[in-house]
C-alpha positions in Angstrom: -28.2 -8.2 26.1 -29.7 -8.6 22.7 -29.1 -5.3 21.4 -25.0 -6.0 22.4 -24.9 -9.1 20.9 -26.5 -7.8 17.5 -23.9 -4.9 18.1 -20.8 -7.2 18.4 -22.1 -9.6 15.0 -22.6 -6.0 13.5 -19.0 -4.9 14.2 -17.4 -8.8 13.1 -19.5 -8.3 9.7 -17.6 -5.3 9.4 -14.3 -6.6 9.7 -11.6 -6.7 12.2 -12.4 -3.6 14.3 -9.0 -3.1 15.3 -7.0 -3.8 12.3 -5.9 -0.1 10.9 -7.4 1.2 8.0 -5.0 1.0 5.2 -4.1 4.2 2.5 -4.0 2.5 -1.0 -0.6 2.8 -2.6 -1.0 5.6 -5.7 -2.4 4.8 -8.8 0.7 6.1 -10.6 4.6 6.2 -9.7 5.5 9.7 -9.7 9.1 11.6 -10.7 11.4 13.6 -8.3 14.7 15.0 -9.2 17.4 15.3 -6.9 20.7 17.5 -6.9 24.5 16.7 -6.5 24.8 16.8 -2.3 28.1 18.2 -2.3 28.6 20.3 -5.5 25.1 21.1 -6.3 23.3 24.5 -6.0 21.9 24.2 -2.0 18.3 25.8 -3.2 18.1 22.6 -4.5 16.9 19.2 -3.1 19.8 16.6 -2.5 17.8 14.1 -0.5 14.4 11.8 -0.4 12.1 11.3 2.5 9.9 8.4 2.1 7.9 8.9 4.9 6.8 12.3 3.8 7.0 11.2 0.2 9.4 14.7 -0.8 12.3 15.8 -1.8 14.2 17.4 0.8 16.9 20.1 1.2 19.1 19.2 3.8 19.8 22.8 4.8 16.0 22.9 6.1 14.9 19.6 6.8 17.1 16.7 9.1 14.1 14.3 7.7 15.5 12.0 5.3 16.1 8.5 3.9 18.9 8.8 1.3 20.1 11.4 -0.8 21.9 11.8 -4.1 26.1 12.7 -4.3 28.4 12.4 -7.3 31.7 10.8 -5.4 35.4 12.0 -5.6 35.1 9.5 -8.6 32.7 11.3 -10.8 29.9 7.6 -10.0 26.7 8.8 -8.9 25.5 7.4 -5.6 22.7 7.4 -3.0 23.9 7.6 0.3 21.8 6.0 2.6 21.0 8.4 5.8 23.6 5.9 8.0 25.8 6.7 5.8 25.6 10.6 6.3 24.7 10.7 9.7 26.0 9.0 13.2 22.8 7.8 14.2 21.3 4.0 14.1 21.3 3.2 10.4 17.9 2.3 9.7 17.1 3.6 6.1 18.3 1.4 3.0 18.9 0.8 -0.3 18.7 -2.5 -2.1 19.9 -2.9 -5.8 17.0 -5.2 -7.5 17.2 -7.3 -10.5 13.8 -7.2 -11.4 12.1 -4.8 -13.8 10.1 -1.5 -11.9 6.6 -3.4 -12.9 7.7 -6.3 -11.5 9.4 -5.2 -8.3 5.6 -5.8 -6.4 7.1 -6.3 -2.8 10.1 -4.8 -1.3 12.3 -7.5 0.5 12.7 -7.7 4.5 16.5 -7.9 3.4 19.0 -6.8 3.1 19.4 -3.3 2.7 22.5 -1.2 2.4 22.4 1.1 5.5 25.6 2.7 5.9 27.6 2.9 3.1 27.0 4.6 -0.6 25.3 2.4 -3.9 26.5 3.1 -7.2 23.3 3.8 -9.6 22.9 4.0 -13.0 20.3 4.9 -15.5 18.0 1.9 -15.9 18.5 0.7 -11.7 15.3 0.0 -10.0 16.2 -0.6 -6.0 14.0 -1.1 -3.1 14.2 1.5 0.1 13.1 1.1 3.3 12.5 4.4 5.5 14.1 5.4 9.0 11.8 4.8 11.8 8.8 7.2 11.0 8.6 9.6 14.3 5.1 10.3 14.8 4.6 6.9 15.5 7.0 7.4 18.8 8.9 4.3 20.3 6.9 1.6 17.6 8.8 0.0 14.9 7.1 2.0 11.6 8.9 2.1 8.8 7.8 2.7 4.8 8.9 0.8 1.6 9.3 1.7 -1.6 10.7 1.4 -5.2 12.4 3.5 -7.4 13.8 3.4 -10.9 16.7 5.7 -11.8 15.7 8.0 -15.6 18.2 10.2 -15.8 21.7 10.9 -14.7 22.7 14.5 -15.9 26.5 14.6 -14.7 27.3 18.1 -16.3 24.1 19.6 -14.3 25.1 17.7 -11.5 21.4 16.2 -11.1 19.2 12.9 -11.3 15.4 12.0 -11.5 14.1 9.1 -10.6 10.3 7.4 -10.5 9.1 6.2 -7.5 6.4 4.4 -5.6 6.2 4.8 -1.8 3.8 2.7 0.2 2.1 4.9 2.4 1.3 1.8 5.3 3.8 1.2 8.2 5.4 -2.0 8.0 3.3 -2.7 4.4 6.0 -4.5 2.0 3.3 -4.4 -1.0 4.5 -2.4 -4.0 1.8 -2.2 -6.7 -0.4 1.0 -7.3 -3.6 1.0 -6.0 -3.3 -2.1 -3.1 -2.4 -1.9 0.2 
């Protein structure tokens, strides 16, 4: 009896046993670049996947949050995977008025899940992922934050920084927390 009740103060002393471990968020954003979905060379990336935290090419990979399209217009857009796909939109994209530093927690809501959002150089937007599939029937998704650098229209690319949360359901968007 002793030697489980010195094991149990043991584990409490330690912490929640059953609360997850948490990844910390990077130290540092980092840059992807992402092509023109409709008009762009296909060898190279036109979409994002937060929850693998790459840029995907849709000829390969079905796994994917949003990905990057000039419109009939000539505006460049990120189309939400809702938008793209006929599936339950669950990805989004929220335009945020606050700089990229001080963007430190992605909102609940709302997100734009099923239709395109004009960017711009300068933008900084929220994204939530699609339900992350390893986790099977429980609600996991991932947030993040990205700031738009460069819009090359004539080369029919973009790059963006980014900061992806690794933690399902974690809202927290500064480098090195949880």
């Amino acid at each position: 009896m002793a030697a489980a009740l010195a094991f149990l103060m043991a584990v409490q002393a330690c912490g929640d046993p059953f609360e997850p471990i948490l990844i910390p968020v990077p130290d540092e954003p980092e840059e992807a670049t992402l092509s023109d979905f409709r008009m762009g060379p296909v060898q190279k990336p036109a979409a994002f996947d937060l929850i693998s935290v790459a840029e995907i090419r849709t000829d390969q990979f079905s796994g994917w949050d949003f990905l990057f399209e000039i419109d009939e217009s000539g505006t460049p857009v990120f189309r939400p995977r809702g938008d793209v796909i006929d599936e339950e939109a669950e990805a989004g994209l929220a335009l945020s008025s606050l700089s990229f530093e001080g963007l430190t927690e992605a909102p609940e809501e709302p997100y734009v899940r099923d239709a395109p959002v004009a960017i711009q150089v300068g933008d900084v937007l929220a994204v939530v992922s699609r339900k992350d599939p390893s986790f099977g029937s429980v609600r996991c998704r991932h947030f993040a934050k990205l700031e738009i650098l460069d819009i090359d229209l004539p080369n029919l690319a973009m790059t963006f920084r980014y900061l992806v949360n690794p933690n399902c359901e974690k809202r927290r968007l500064t480098p090195g927390g949880e």
